[in-house]
N, C-alpha and C positions, 0 to 999 in steps of 0.2 A: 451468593454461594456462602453456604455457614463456611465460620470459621477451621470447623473440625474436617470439612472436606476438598481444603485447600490443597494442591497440587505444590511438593518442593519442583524448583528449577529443575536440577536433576534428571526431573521423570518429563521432562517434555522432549517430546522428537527433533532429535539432531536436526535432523534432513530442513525442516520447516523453520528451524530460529536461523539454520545457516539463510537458508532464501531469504528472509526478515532482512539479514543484518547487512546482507550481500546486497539487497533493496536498497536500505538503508543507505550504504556507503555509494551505491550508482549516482542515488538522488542527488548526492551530496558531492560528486565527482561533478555532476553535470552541472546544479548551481554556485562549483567554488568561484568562480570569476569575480563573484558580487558580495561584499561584505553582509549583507543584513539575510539575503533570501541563503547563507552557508548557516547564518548564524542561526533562521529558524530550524533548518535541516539536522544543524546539528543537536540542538535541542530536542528536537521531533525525536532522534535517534533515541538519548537518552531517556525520555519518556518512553519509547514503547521497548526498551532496554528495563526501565525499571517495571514494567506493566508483564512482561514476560518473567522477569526476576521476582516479581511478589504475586504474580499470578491474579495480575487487577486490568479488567478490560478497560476499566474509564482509561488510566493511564493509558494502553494503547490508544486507543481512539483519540486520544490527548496527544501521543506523540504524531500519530498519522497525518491531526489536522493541521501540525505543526510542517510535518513535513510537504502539504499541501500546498500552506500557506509559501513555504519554500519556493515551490514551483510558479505560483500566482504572483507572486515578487519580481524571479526571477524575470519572468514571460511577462512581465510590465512593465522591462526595462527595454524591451527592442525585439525579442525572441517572436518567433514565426510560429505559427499555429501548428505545424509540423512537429517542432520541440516540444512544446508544452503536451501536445497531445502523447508523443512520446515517453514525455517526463513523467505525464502522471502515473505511466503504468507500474513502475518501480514502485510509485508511493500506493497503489491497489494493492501491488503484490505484497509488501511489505503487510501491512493491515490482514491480505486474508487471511497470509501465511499463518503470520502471529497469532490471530483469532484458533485459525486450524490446529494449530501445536496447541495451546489452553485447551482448547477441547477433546484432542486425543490424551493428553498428559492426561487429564482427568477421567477421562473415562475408559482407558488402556493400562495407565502405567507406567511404570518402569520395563515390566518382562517383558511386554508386547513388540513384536517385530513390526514396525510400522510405515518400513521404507515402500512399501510397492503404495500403502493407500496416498503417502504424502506423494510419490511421484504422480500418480490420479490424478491428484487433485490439484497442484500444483499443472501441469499440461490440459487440462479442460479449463482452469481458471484462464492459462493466456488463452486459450484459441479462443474463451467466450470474452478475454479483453480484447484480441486480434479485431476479431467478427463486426462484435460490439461497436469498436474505438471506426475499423476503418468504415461500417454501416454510418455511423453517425458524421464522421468525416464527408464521407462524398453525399450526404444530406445538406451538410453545413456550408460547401462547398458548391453542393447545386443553387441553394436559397439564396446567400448572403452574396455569391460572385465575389467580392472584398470582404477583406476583416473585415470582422467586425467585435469589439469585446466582450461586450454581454453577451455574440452566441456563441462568441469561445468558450466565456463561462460557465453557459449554461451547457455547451458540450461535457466540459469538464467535470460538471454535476453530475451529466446524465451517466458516466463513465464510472462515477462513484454513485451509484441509484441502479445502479446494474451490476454492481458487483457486490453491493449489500442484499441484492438480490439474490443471491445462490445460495444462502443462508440454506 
C-alpha cells in the first residue's frame, strides 16, 4: 500500500480492534500459568498492536504467529487437544479481526457506520471456526483414537488454512 494511502489508527472500526485485543488478552489469560508460551502472547499482542497502530499487515501476521507460537508452547507443556484446539480460536479471531478493521479503515473511513458488517463478519468467521474446528476434531479423533502431536499440528494448521481462506 503506497504511503500516501495509509489508514491513521483513528479511522479503523471500533467493533473489530476491540474483538483483536479482547482475543488477544483470552490468549494470554489462558496461557498465563507458563512463563515463556505468556511471554510470546504477550509479544504477539504488541506486534499486532503495533500492526493495527501503523497500519502494517507483516506486523499483524507477525504478532498472530507469535501468538500461535503462544499456544503451541503452551499445549506442549501437558494441555489436552481440547485446549489447544480452543485456544487457537482466540489467536484466528484476533488475525481476522485485525486484517478485517485494516481493510475497512481503508476503504470506508472514518464516517462509515460499520458496526452491523463487522458484527457479519465477526459471527460467520466463528460459526466457520465452530464447523471448521469441530469437523476436523471428530476427523482427528476418529483416525488417530490417541494423541497424537504432528496431527494436532497439523489440525492446527488446517484451522489457520481455513480461516486464511475467507479472504
Amino acid at each position: 500500500m503506497p504511503t500516501g494511502d495509509r489508514v491513521p489508527s483513528a479511522a479503523l472500526p471500533r467493533f473489530s480492534v476491540a474483538v483483536s485485543a479482547l482475543s488477544v488478552l483470552v490468549v494470554c489469560a489462558l496461557v498465563a500459568p507458563a512463563p515463556a508460551p505468556l511471554a510470546f502472547a504477550l509479544g504477539g499482542g504488541l506486534a499486532l498492536g503495533a500492526g493495527l497502530g501503523r497500519d502494517a499487515e507483516f506486523a499483524l501476521t507477525a504478532g498472530v504467529a507469535a501468538l500461535f507460537a503462544a499456544v503451541l508452547v503452551a499445549g506442549s507443556e501437558g494441555r489436552s487437544v481440547e485446549w489447544m484446539l480452543a485456544a487457537a480460536v482466540p489467536v484466528v479471531l484476533a488475525w481476522v479481526t485485525a486484517r478485517h478493521a485494516l481493510r475497512l479503515g481503508a476503504q470506508l473511513g472514518r464516517a462509515a457506520g460499520t458496526l452491523r458488517v463487522e458484527l457479519v463478519h465477526l459471527v460467520s468467521t466463528t460459526v466457520l471456526l465452530a464447523v471448521g474446528g469441530g469437523v476436523g476434531y471428530l476427523a482427528y479423533r476418529s483416525v488417530t483414537g490417541s494423541p497424537s502431536p504432528l496431527a494436532l499440528g497439523l489440525l492446527l494448521l488446517a484451522v489457520v488454512a481455513f480461516t486464511a481462506s475467507l479472504r
